[in-house]
C-alpha positions as CSV (number, residue, x, y, z in Angstrom):
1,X,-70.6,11.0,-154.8
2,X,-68.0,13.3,-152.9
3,X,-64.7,12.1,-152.2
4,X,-64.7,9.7,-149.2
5,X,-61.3,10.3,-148.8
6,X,-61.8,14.0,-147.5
7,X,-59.5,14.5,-144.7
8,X,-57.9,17.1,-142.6
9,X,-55.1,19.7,-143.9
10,X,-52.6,18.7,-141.2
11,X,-48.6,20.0,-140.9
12,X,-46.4,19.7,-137.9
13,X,-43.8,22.7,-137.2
14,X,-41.4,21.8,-134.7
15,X,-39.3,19.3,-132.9
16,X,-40.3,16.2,-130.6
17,X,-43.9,14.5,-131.1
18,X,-46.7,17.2,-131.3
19,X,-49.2,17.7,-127.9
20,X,-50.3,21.2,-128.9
21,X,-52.6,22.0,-131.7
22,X,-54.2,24.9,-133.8
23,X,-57.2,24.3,-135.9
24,X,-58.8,26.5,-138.0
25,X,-62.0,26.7,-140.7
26,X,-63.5,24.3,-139.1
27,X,-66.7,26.2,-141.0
28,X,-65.7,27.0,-144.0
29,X,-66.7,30.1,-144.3
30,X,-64.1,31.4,-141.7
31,X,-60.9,32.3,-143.2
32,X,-59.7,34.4,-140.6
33,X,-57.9,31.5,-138.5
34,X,-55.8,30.4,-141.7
35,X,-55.0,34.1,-142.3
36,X,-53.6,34.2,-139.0
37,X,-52.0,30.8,-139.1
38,X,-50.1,32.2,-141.7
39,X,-49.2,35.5,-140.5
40,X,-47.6,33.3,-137.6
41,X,-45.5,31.1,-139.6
42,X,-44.6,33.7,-142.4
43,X,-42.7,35.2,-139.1
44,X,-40.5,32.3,-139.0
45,X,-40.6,31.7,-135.5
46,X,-38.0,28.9,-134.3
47,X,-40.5,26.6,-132.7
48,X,-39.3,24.7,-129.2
49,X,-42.3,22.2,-128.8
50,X,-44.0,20.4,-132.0
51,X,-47.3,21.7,-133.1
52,X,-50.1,20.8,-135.4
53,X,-51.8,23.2,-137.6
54,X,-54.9,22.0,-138.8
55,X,-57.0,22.9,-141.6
56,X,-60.1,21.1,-140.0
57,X,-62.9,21.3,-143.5
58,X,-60.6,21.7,-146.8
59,X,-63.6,21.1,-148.9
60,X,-65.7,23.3,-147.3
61,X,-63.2,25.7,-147.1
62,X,-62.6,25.9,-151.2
63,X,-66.2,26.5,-151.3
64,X,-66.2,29.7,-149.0
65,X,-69.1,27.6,-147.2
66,X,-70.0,27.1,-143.6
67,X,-70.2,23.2,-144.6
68,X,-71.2,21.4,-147.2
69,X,-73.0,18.2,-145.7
70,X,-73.6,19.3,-142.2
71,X,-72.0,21.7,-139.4
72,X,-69.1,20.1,-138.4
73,X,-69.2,21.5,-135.0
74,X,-72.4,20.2,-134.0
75,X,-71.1,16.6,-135.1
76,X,-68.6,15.1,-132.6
77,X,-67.4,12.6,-132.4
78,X,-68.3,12.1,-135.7
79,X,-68.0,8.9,-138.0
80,X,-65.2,7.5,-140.4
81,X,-67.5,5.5,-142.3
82,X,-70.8,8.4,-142.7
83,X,-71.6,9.6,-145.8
84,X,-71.4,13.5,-144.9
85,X,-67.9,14.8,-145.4
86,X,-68.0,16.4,-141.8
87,X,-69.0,13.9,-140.0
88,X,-65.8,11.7,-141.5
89,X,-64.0,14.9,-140.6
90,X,-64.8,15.5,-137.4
91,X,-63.8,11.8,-136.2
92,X,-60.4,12.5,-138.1
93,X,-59.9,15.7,-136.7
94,X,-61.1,14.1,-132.9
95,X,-58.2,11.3,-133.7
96,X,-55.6,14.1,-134.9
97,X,-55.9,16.2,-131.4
98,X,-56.7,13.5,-128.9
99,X,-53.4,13.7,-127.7
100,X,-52.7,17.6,-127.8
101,X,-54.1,20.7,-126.0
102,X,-55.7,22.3,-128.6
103,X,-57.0,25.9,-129.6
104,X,-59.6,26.4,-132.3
105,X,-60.3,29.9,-134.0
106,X,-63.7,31.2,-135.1
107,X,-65.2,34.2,-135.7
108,X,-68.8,35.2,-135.2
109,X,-71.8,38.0,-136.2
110,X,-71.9,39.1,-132.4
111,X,-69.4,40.5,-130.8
112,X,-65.5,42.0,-131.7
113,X,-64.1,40.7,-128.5
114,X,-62.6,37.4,-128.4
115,X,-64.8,34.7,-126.3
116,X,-63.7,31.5,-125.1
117,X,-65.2,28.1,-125.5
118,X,-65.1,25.1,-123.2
119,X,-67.2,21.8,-122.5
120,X,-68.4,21.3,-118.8
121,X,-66.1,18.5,-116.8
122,X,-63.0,19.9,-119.1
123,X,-60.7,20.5,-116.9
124,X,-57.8,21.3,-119.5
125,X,-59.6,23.0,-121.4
126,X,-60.7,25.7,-118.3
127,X,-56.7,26.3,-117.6
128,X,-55.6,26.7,-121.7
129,X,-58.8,28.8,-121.7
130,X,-57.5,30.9,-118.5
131,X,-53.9,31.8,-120.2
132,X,-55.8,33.4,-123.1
133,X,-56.1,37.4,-123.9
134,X,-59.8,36.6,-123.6
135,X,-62.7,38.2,-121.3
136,X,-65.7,35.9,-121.2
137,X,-64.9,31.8,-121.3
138,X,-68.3,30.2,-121.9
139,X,-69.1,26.3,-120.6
140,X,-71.7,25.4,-123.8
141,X,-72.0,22.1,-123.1
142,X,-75.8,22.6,-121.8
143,X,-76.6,23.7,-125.4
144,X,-74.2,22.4,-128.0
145,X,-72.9,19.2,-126.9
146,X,-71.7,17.4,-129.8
147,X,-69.2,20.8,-130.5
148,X,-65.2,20.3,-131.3
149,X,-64.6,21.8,-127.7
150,X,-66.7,18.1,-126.6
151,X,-63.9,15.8,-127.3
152,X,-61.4,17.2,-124.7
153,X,-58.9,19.6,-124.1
154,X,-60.4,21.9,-126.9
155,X,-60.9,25.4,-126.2
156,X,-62.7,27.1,-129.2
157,X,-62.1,31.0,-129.6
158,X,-64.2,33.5,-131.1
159,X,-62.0,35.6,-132.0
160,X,-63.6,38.8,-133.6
161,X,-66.2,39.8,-136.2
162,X,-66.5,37.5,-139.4
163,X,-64.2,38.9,-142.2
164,X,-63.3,42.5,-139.9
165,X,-59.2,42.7,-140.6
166,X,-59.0,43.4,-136.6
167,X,-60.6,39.9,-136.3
168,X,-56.8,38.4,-137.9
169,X,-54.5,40.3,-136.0
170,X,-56.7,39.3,-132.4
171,X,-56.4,35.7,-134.1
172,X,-52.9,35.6,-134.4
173,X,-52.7,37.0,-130.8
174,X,-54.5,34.4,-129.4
175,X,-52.5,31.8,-130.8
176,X,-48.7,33.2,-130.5
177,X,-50.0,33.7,-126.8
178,X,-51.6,30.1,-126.6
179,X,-47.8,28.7,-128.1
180,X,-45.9,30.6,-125.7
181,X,-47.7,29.7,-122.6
182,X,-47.3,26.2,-123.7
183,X,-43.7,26.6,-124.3
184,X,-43.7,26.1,-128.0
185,X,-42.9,29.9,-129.2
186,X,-39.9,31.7,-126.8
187,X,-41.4,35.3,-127.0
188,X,-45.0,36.9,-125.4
189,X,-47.1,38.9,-128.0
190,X,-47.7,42.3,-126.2
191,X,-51.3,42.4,-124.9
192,X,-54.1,43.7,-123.2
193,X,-55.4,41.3,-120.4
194,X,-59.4,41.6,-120.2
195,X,-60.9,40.7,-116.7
196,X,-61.9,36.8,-116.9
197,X,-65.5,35.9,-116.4
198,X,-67.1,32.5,-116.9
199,X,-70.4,31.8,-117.9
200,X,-72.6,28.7,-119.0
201,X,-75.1,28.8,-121.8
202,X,-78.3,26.8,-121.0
203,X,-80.8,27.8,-123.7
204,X,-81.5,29.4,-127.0
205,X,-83.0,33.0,-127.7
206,X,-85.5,31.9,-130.8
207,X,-85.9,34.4,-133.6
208,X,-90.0,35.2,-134.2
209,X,-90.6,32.7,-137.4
210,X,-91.5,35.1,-140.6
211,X,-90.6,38.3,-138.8
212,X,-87.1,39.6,-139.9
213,X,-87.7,43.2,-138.9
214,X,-86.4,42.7,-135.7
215,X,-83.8,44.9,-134.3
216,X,-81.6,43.6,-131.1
217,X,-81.3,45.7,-128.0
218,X,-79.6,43.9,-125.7
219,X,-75.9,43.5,-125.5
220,X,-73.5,40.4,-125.1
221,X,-72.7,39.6,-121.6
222,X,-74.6,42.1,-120.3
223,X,-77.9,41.1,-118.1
224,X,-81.4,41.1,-119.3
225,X,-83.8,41.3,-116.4
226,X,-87.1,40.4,-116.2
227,X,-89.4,42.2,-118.2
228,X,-86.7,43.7,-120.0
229,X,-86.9,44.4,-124.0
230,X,-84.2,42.6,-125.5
231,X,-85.0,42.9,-129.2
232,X,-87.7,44.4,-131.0
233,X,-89.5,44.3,-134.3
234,X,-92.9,45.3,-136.5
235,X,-94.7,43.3,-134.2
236,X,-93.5,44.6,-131.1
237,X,-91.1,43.8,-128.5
238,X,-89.6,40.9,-127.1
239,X,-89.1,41.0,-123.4
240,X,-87.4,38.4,-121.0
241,X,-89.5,36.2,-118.8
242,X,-86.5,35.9,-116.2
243,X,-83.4,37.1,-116.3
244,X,-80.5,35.8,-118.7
245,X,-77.1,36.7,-119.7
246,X,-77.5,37.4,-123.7
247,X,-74.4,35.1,-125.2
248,X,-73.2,35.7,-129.2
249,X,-77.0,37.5,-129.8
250,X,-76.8,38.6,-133.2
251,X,-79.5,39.4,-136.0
252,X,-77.6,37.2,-138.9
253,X,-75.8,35.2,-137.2
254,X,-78.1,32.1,-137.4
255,X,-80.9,31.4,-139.0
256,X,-83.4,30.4,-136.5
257,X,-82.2,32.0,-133.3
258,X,-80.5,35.3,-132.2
259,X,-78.3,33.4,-129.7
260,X,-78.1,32.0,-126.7
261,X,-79.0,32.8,-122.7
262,X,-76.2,32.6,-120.4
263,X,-76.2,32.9,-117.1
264,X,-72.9,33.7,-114.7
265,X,-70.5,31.6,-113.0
266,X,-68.0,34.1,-111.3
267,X,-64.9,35.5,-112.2
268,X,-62.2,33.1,-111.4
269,X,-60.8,30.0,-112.5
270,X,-61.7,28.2,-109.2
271,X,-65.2,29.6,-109.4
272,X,-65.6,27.9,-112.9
273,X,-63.4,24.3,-112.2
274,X,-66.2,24.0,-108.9
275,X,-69.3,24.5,-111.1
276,X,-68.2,23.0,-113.9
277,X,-65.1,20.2,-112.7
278,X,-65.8,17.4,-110.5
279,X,-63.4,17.9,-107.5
280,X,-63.2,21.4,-108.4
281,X,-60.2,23.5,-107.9
């Protein structure tokens, strides 16, 4: 039996009571938020708001693992009394941020940009997502709604390749940007400010079962039209039905699928809070 008392790695920088947050290996298997955690506070920066830094799956996170009972982003809320470590996790780490705006780093198989995260009706989580150095923001609820990014004011980043050095230093971008907008670091990181689109996700691109000879042609964010090969293999090609938006396509990224189909939202802020915000902008 695993240690029941599994919990959170949680330390507070910073005066006053903390209402910003930055989670990392929240799979286990993604060190690159920690590495730029720590590239962050190795700096020494004088801090002028209080923020967490959370280590969301220690045990997982030993193990160099994605998880080790389940995913813990596709268990929120979670439950303090389950038997699987990340679903105790997750309603620790859902009781640790309710009260803070909170960013949560990733990294992915698909893509070297940096994408944004958000959960549809989340209004908070559209505006931290708009002060990032980050191109597409992504409503997943449709697909994934039992993600970190469901419990509110959560905006999870992907913030490069898995285990690519670049993927760090974007990382700690996103974060000493995500502090200073919210007035907890004095100082801007120099950047590069991508154009803002927003998309939704609404279904999953399934890998053919027993065929892994397939080779992906289509790029993220960029549209698939009908009839259009998006991936191919020994067996032939795979062609869209209808049109789609390919979102974090990848050929290891998952087991079971190549990634997701998107479709576009516009490329404002008031274009996403009216299709995704009650009352809009």
């Amino acid at each position: 039996m695993f240690d029941k008392d599994v919990s959170p790695d949680v330390t507070v920088y910073g005066p006053g009571d903390p209402e910003l947050a930055v989670v990392c290996n929240v799979h286990g298997d993604e060190p690159t938020g920690a590495r730029a955690v720590h590239r962050v506070l190795a700096s020494g920066p004088e801090f002028e708001r209080a923020v967490k830094f959370v280590v969301a799956n220690p045990p997982a996170s030993a193990a160099h693992r994605r998880g080790l009972d389940a995913d813990l982003n596709r268990v929120f809320p979670g439950d303090p009394e389950a038997d699987e470590r990340e679903r105790r996790l997750a309603a620790q780490l859902t009781e640790e941020t309710a009260d803070c705006d909170t960013v949560a780093i990733h990294t992915t198989h698909a893509t070297p940009e940096p994408v944004a995260f958000v959960a549809e009706g989340d209004r908070r989580a559209v505006e931290i997502a708009a002060e990032l150095p980050v191109g597409p923001v992504v409503n997943e609820t449709p697909v994934t709604d039992s993600a970190f990014a469901s419990t509110g004011g959560v905006v999870s980043v992907e913030a490069g390749r898995v285990e690519q050095p670049n993927a760090v230093a974007k990382a700690e971008m996103l974060i000493r940007t995500f502090l200073h907008a919210e007035g907890a670091l004095p100082a801007a990181p120099p950047m590069h400010e991508p154009d803002a689109e927003y998309f939704e996700i609404y279904d999953r691109v399934e890998k053919p079962p027993g065929d892994e000879s397939y080779e992906l042609l289509a790029r993220n964010f960029e549209p698939v039209a009908p009839g259009e090969a998006y991936a191919k293999s020994a067996e032939g090609l795979l062609t869209a039905e209808e049109s789609f938006v390919p979102v974090l396509l990848s050929q290891s990224g998952y087991d079971d699928i190549f990634g997701y189909r998107g479709r576009a939202v516009g490329g404002t802020v008031d274009d996403a809070l009216d299709a995704w915000v009650e009352g809009g902008a």
